[in-house]
SEFIZA-3560 file (N, C-alpha, C; in Angstrom, 3 decimals):
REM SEFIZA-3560
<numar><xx>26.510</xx><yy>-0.311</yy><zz>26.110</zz><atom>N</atom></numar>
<numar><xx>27.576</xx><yy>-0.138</yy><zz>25.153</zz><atom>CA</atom></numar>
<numar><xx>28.031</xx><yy>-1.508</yy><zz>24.650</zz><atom>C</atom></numar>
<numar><xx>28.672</xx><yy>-1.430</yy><zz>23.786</zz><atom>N</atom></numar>
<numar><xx>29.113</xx><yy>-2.762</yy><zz>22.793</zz><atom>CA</atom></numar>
<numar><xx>30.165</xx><yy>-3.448</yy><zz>23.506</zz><atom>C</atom></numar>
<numar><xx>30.470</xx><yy>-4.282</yy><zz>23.901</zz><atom>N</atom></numar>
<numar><xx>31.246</xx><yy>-5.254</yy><zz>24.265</zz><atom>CA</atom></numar>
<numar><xx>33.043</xx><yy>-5.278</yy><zz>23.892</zz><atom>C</atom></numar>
<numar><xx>33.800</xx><yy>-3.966</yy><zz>23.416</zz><atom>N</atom></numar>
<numar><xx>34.748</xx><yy>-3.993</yy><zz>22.901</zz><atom>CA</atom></numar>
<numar><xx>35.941</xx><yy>-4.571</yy><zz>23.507</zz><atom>C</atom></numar>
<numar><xx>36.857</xx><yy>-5.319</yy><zz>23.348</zz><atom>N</atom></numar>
<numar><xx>37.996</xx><yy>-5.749</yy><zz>23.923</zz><atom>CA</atom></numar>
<numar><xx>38.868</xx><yy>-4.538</yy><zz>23.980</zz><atom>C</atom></numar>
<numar><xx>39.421</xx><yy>-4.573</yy><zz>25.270</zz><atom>N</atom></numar>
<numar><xx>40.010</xx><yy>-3.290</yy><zz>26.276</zz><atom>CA</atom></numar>
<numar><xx>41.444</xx><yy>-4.152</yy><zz>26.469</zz><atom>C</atom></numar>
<numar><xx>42.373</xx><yy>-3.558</yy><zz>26.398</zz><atom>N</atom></numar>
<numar><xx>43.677</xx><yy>-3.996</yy><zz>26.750</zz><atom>CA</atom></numar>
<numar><xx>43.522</xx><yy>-3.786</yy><zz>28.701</zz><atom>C</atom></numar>
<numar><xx>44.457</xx><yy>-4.472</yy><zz>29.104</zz><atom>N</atom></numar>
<numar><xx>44.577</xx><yy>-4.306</yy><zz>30.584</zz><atom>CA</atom></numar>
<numar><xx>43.449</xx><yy>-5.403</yy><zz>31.064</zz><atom>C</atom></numar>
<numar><xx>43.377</xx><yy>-5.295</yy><zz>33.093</zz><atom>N</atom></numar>
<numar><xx>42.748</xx><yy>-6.361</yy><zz>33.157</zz><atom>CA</atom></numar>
<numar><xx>41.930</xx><yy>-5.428</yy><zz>34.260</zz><atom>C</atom></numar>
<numar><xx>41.344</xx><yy>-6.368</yy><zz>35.297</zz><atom>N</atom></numar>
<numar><xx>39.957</xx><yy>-5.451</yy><zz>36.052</zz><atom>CA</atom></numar>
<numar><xx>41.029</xx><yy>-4.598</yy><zz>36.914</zz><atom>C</atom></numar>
<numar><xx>42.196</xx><yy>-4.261</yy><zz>37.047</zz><atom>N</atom></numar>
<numar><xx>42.572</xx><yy>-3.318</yy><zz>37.968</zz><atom>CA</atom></numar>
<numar><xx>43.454</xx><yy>-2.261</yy><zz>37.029</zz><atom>C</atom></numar>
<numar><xx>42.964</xx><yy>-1.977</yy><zz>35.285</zz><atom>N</atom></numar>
<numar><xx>43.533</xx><yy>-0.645</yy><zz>35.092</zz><atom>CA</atom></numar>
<numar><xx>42.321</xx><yy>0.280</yy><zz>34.601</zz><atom>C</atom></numar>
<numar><xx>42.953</xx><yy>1.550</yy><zz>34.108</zz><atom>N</atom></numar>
<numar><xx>42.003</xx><yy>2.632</yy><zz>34.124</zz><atom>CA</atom></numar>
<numar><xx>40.864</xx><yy>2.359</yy><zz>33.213</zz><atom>C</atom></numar>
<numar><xx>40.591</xx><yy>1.782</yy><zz>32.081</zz><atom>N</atom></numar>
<numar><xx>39.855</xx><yy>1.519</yy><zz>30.962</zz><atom>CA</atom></numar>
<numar><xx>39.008</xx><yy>-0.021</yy><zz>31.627</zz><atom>C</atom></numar>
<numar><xx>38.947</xx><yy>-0.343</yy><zz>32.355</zz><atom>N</atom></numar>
<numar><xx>38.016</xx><yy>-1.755</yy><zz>32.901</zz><atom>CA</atom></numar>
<numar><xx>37.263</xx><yy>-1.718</yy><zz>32.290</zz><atom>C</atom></numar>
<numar><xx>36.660</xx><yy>-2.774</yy><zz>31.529</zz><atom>N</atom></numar>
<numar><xx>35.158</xx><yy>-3.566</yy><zz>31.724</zz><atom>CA</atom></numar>
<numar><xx>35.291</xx><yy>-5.027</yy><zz>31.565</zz><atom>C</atom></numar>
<numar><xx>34.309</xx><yy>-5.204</yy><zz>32.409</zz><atom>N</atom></numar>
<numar><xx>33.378</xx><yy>-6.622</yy><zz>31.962</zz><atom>CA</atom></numar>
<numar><xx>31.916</xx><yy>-6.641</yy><zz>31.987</zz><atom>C</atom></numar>
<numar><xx>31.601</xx><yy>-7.747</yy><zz>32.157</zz><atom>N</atom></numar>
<numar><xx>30.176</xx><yy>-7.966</yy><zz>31.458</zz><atom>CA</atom></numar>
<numar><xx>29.132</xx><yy>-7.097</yy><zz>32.611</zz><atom>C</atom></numar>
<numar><xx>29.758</xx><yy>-7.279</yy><zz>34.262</zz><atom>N</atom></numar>
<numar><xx>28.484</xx><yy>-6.355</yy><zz>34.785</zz><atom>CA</atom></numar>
<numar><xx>29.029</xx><yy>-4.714</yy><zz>35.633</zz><atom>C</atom></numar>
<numar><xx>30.643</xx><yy>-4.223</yy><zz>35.428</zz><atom>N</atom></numar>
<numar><xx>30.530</xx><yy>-3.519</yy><zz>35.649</zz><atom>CA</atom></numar>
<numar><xx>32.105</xx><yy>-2.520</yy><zz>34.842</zz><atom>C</atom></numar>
<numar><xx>32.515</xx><yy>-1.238</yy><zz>34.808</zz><atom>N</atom></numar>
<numar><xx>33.285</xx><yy>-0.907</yy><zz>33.933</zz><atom>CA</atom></numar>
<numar><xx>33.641</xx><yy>0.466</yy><zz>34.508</zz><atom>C</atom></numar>
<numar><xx>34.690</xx><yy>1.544</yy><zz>34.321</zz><atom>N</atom></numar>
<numar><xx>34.636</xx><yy>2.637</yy><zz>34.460</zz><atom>CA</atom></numar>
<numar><xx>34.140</xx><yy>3.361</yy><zz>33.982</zz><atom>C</atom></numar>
<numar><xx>33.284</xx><yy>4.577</yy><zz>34.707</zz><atom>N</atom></numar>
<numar><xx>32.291</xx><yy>5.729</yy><zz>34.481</zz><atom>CA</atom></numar>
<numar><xx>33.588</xx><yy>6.794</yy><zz>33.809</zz><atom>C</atom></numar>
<numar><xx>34.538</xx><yy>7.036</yy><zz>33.996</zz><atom>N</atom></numar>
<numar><xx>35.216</xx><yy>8.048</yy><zz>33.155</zz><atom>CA</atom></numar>
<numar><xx>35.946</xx><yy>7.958</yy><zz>33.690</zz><atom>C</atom></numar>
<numar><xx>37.768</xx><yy>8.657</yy><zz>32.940</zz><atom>N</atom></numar>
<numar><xx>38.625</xx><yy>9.005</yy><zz>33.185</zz><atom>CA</atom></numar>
<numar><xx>39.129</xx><yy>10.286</yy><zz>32.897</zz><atom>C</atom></numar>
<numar><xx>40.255</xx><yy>10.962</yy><zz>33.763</zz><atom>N</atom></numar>
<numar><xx>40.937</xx><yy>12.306</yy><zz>32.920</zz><atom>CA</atom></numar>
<numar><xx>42.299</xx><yy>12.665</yy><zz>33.730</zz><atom>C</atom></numar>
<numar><xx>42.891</xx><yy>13.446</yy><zz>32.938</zz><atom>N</atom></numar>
<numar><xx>44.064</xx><yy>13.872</yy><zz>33.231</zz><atom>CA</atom></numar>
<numar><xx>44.312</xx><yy>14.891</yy><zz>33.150</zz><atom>C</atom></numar>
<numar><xx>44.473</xx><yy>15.672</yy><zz>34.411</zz><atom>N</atom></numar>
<numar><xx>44.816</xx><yy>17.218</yy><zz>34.461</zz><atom>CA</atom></numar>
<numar><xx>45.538</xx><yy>17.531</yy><zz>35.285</zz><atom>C</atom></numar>
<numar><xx>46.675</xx><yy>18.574</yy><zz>34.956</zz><atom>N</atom></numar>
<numar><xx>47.866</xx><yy>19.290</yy><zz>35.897</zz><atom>CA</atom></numar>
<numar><xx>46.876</xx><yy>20.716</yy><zz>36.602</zz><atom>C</atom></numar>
<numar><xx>46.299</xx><yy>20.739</yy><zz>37.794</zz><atom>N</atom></numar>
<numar><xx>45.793</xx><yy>21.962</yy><zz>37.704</zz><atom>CA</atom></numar>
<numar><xx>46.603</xx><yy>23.406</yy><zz>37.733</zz><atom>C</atom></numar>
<numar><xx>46.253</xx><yy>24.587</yy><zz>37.077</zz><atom>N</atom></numar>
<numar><xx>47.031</xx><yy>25.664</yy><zz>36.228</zz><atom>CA</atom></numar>
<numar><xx>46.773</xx><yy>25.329</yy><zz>34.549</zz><atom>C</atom></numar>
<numar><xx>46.995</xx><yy>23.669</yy><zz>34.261</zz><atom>N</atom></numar>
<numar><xx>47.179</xx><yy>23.482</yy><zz>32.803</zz><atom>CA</atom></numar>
<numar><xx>45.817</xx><yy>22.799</yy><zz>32.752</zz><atom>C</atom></numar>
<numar><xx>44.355</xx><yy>23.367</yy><zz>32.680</zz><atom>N</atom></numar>
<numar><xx>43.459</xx><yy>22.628</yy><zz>32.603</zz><atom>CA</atom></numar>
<numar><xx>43.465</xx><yy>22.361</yy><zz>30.859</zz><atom>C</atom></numar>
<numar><xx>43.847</xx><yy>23.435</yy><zz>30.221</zz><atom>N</atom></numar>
<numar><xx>43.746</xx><yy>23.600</yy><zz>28.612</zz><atom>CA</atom></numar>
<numar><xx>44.366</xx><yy>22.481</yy><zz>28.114</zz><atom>C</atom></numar>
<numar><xx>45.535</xx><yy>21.829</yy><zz>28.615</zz><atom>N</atom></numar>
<numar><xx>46.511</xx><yy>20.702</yy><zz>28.458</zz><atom>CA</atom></numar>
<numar><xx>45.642</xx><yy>19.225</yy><zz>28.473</zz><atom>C</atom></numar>
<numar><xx>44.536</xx><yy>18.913</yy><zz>29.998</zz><atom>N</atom></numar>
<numar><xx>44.105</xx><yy>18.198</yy><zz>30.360</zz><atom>CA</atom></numar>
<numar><xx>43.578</xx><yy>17.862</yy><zz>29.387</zz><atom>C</atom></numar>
<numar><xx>43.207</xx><yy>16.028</yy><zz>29.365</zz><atom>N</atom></numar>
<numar><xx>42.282</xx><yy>15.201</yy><zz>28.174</zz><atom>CA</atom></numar>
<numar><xx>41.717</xx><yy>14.399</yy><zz>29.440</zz><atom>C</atom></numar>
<numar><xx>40.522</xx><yy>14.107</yy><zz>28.849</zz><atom>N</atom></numar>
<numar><xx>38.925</xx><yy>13.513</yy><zz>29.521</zz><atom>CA</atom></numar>
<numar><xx>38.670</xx><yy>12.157</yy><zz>28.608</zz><atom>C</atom></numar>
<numar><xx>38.032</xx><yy>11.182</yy><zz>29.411</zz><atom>N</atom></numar>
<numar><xx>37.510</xx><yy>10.035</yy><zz>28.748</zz><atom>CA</atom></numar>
<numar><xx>36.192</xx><yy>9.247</yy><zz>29.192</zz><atom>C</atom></numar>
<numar><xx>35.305</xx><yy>9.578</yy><zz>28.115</zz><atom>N</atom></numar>
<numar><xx>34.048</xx><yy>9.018</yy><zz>28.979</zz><atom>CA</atom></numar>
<numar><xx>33.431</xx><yy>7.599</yy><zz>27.855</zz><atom>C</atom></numar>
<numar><xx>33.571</xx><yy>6.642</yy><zz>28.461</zz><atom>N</atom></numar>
<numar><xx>32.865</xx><yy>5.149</yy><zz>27.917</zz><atom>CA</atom></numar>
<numar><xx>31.704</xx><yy>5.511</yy><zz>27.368</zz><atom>C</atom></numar>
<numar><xx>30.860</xx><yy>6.069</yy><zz>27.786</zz><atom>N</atom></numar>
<numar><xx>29.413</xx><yy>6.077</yy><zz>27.535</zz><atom>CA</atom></numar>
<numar><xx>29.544</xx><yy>7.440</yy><zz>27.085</zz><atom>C</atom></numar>
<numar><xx>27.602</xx><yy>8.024</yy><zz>27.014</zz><atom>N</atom></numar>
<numar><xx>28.013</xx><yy>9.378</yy><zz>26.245</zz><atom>CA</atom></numar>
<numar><xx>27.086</xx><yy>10.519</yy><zz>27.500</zz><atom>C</atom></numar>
<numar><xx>26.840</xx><yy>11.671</yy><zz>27.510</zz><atom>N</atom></numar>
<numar><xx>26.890</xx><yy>12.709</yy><zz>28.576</zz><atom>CA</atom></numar>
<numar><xx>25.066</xx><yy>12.279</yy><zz>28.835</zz><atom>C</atom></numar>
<numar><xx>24.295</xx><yy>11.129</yy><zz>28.123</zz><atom>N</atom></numar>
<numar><xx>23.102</xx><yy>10.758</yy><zz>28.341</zz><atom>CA</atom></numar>
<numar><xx>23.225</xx><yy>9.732</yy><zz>28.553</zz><atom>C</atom></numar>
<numar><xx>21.733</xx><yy>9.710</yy><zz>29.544</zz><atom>N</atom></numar>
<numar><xx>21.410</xx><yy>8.120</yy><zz>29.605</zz><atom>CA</atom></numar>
<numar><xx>20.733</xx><yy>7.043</yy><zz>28.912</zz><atom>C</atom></numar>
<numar><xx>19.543</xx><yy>8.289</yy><zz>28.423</zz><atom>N</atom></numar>
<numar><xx>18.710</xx><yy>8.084</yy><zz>27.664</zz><atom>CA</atom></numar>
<numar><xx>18.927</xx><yy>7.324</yy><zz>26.290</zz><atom>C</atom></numar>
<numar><xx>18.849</xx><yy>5.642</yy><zz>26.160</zz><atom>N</atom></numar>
<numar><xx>19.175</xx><yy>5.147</yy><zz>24.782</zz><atom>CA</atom></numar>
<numar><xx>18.985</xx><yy>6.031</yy><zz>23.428</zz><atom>C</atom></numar>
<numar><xx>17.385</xx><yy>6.652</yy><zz>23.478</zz><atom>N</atom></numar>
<numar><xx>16.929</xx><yy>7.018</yy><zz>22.453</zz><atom>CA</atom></numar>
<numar><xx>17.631</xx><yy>8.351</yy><zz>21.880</zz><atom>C</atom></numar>
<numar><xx>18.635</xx><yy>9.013</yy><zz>22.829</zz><atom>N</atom></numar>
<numar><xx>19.333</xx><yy>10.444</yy><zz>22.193</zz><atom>CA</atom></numar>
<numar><xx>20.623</xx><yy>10.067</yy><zz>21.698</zz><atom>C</atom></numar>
<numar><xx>20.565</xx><yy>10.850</yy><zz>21.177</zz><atom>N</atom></numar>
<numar><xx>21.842</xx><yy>11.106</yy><zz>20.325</zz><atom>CA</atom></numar>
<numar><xx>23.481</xx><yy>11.187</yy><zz>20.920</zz><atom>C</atom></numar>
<numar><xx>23.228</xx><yy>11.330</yy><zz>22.198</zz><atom>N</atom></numar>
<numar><xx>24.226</xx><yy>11.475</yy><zz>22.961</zz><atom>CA</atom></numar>
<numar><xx>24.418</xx><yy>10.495</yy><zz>24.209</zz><atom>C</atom></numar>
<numar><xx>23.801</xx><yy>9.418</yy><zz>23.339</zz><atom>N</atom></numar>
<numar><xx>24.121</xx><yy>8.481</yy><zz>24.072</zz><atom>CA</atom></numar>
<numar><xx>25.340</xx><yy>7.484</yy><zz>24.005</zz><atom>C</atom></numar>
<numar><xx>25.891</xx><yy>7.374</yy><zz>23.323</zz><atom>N</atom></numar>
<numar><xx>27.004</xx><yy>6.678</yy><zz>23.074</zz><atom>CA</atom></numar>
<numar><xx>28.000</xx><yy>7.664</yy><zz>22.732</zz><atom>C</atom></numar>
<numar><xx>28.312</xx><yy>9.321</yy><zz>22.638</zz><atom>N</atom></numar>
<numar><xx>29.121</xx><yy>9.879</yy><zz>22.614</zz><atom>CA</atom></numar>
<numar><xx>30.083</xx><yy>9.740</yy><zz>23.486</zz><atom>C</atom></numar>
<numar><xx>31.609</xx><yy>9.932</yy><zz>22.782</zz><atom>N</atom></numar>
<numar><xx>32.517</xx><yy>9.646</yy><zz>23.135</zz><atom>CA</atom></numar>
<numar><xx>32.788</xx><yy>8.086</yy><zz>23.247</zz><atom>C</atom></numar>
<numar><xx>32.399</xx><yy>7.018</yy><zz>23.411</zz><atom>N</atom></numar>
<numar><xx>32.523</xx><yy>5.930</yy><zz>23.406</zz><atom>CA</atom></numar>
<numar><xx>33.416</xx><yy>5.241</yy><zz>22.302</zz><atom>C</atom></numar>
<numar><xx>33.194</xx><yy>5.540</yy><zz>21.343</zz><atom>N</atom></numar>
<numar><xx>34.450</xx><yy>5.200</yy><zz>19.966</zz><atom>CA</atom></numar>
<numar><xx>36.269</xx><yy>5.214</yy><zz>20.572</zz><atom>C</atom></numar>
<numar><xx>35.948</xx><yy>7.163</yy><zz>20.994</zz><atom>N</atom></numar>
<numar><xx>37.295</xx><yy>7.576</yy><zz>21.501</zz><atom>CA</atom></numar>
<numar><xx>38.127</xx><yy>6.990</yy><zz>22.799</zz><atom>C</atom></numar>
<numar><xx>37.071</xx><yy>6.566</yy><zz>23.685</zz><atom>N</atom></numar>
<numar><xx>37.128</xx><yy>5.777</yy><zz>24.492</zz><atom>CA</atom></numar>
<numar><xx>37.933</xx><yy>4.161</yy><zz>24.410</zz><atom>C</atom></numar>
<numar><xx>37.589</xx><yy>3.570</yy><zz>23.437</zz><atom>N</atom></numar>
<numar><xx>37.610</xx><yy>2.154</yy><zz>23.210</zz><atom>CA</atom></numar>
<numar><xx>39.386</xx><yy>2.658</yy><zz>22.484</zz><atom>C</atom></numar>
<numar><xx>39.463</xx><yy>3.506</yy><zz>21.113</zz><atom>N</atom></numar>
<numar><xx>40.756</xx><yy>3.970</yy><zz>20.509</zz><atom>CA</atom></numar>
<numar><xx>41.875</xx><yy>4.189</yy><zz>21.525</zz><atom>C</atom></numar>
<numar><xx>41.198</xx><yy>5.031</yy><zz>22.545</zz><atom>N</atom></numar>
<numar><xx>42.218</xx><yy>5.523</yy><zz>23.182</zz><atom>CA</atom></numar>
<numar><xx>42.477</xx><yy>6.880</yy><zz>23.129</zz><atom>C</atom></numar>
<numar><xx>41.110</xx><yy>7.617</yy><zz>22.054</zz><atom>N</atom></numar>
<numar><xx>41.708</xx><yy>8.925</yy><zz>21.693</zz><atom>CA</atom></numar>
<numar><xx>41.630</xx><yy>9.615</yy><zz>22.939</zz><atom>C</atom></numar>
<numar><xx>42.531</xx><yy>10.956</yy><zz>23.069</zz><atom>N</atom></numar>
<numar><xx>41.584</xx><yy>11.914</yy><zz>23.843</zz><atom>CA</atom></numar>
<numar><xx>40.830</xx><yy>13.168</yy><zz>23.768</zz><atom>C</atom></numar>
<numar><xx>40.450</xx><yy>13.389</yy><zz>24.525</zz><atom>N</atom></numar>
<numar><xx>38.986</xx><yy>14.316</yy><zz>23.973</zz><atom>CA</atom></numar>
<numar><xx>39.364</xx><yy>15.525</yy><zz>24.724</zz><atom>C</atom></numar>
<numar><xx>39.202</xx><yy>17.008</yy><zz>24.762</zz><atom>N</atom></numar>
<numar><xx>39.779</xx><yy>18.068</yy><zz>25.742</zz><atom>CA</atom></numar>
<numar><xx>39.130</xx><yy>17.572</yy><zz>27.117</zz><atom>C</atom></numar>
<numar><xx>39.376</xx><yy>18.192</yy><zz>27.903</zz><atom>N</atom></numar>
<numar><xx>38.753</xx><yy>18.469</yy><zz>29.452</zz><atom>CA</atom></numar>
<numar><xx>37.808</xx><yy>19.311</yy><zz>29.424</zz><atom>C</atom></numar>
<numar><xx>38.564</xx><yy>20.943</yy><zz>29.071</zz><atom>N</atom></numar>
<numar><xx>37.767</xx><yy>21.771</yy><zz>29.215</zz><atom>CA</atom></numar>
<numar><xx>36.553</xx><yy>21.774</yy><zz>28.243</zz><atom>C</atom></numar>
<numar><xx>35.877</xx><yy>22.250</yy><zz>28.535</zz><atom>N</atom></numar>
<numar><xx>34.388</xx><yy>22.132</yy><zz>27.200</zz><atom>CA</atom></numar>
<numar><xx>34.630</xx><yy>23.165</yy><zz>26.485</zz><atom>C</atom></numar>
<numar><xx>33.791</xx><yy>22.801</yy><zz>24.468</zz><atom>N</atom></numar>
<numar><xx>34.384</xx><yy>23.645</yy><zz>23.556</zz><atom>CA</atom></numar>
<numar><xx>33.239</xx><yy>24.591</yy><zz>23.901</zz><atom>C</atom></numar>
<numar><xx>32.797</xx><yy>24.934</yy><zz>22.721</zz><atom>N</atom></numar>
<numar><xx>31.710</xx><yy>25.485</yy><zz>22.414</zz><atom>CA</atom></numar>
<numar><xx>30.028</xx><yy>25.316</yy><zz>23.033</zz><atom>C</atom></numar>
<numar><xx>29.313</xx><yy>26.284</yy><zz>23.355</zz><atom>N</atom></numar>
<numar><xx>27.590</xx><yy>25.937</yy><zz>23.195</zz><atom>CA</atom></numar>
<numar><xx>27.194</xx><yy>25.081</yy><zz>22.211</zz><atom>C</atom></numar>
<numar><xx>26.858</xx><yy>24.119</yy><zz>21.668</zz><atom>N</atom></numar>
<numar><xx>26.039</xx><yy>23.823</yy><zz>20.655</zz><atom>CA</atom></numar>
<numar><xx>24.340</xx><yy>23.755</yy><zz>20.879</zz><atom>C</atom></numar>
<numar><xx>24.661</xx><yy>22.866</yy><zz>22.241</zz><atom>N</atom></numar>
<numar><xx>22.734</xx><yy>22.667</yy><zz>22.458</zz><atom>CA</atom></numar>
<numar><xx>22.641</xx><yy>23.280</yy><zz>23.686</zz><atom>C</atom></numar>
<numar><xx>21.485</xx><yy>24.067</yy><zz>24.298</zz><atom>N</atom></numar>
<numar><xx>20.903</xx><yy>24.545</yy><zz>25.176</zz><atom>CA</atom></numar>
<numar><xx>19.423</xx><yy>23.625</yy><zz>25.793</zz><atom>C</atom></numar>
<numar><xx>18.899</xx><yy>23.517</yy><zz>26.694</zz><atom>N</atom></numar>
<numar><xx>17.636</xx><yy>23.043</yy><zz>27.657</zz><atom>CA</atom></numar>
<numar><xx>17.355</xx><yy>23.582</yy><zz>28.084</zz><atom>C</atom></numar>
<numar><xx>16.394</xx><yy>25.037</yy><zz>28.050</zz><atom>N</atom></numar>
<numar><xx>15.921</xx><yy>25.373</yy><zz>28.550</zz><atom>CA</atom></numar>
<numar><xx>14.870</xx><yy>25.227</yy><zz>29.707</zz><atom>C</atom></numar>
<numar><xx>14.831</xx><yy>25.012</yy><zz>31.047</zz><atom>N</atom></numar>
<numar><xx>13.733</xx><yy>24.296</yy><zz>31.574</zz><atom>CA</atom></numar>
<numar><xx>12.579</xx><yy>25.606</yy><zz>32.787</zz><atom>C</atom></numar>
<numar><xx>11.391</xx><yy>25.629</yy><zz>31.873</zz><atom>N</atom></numar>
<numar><xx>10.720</xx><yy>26.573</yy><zz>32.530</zz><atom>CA</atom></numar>
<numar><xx>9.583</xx><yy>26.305</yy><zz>33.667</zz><atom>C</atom></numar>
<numar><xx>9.089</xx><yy>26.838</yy><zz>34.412</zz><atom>N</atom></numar>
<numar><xx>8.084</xx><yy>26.613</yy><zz>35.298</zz><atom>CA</atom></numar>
<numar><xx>6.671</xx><yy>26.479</yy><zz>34.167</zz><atom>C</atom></numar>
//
């Protein structure tokens, strides 16, 4: 991921530096999962070459937040013998 300047220093929730950073954050009352917001630096791949590799990362750096709970199906993987 891109190098963005992060407010705070190596001991708040949003960390990075050059060799290591937080894997995700979130906030949930449990009962109010619908309430809860999620934050992931990177995106739900590892894989450079997909598309979902840097998802969420924008919202991340803003500050936006993103739901907890998951919306919709969009993509499926089917994996067969």
């Amino acid at each position: 991921m891109p190098a963005d300047p992060l407010p705070g220093d190596s001991n708040m929730p949003r960390v990075q530096d050059v060799s290591f950073g937080a894997s995700e954050r979130f906030v949930v009352s449990p009962g109010h999962e619908a309430a809860g917001i999620f934050h992931m630096p990177g995106g739900q791949n590892s894989n450079p070459y997909s598309p979902f590799f840097r998802g969420g990362h924008e919202a991340w750096v803003r500050g936006d937040p993103t739901p907890f709970l998951p919306g919709t199906t969009e993509h499926t993987l089917d994996l067969l013998p």
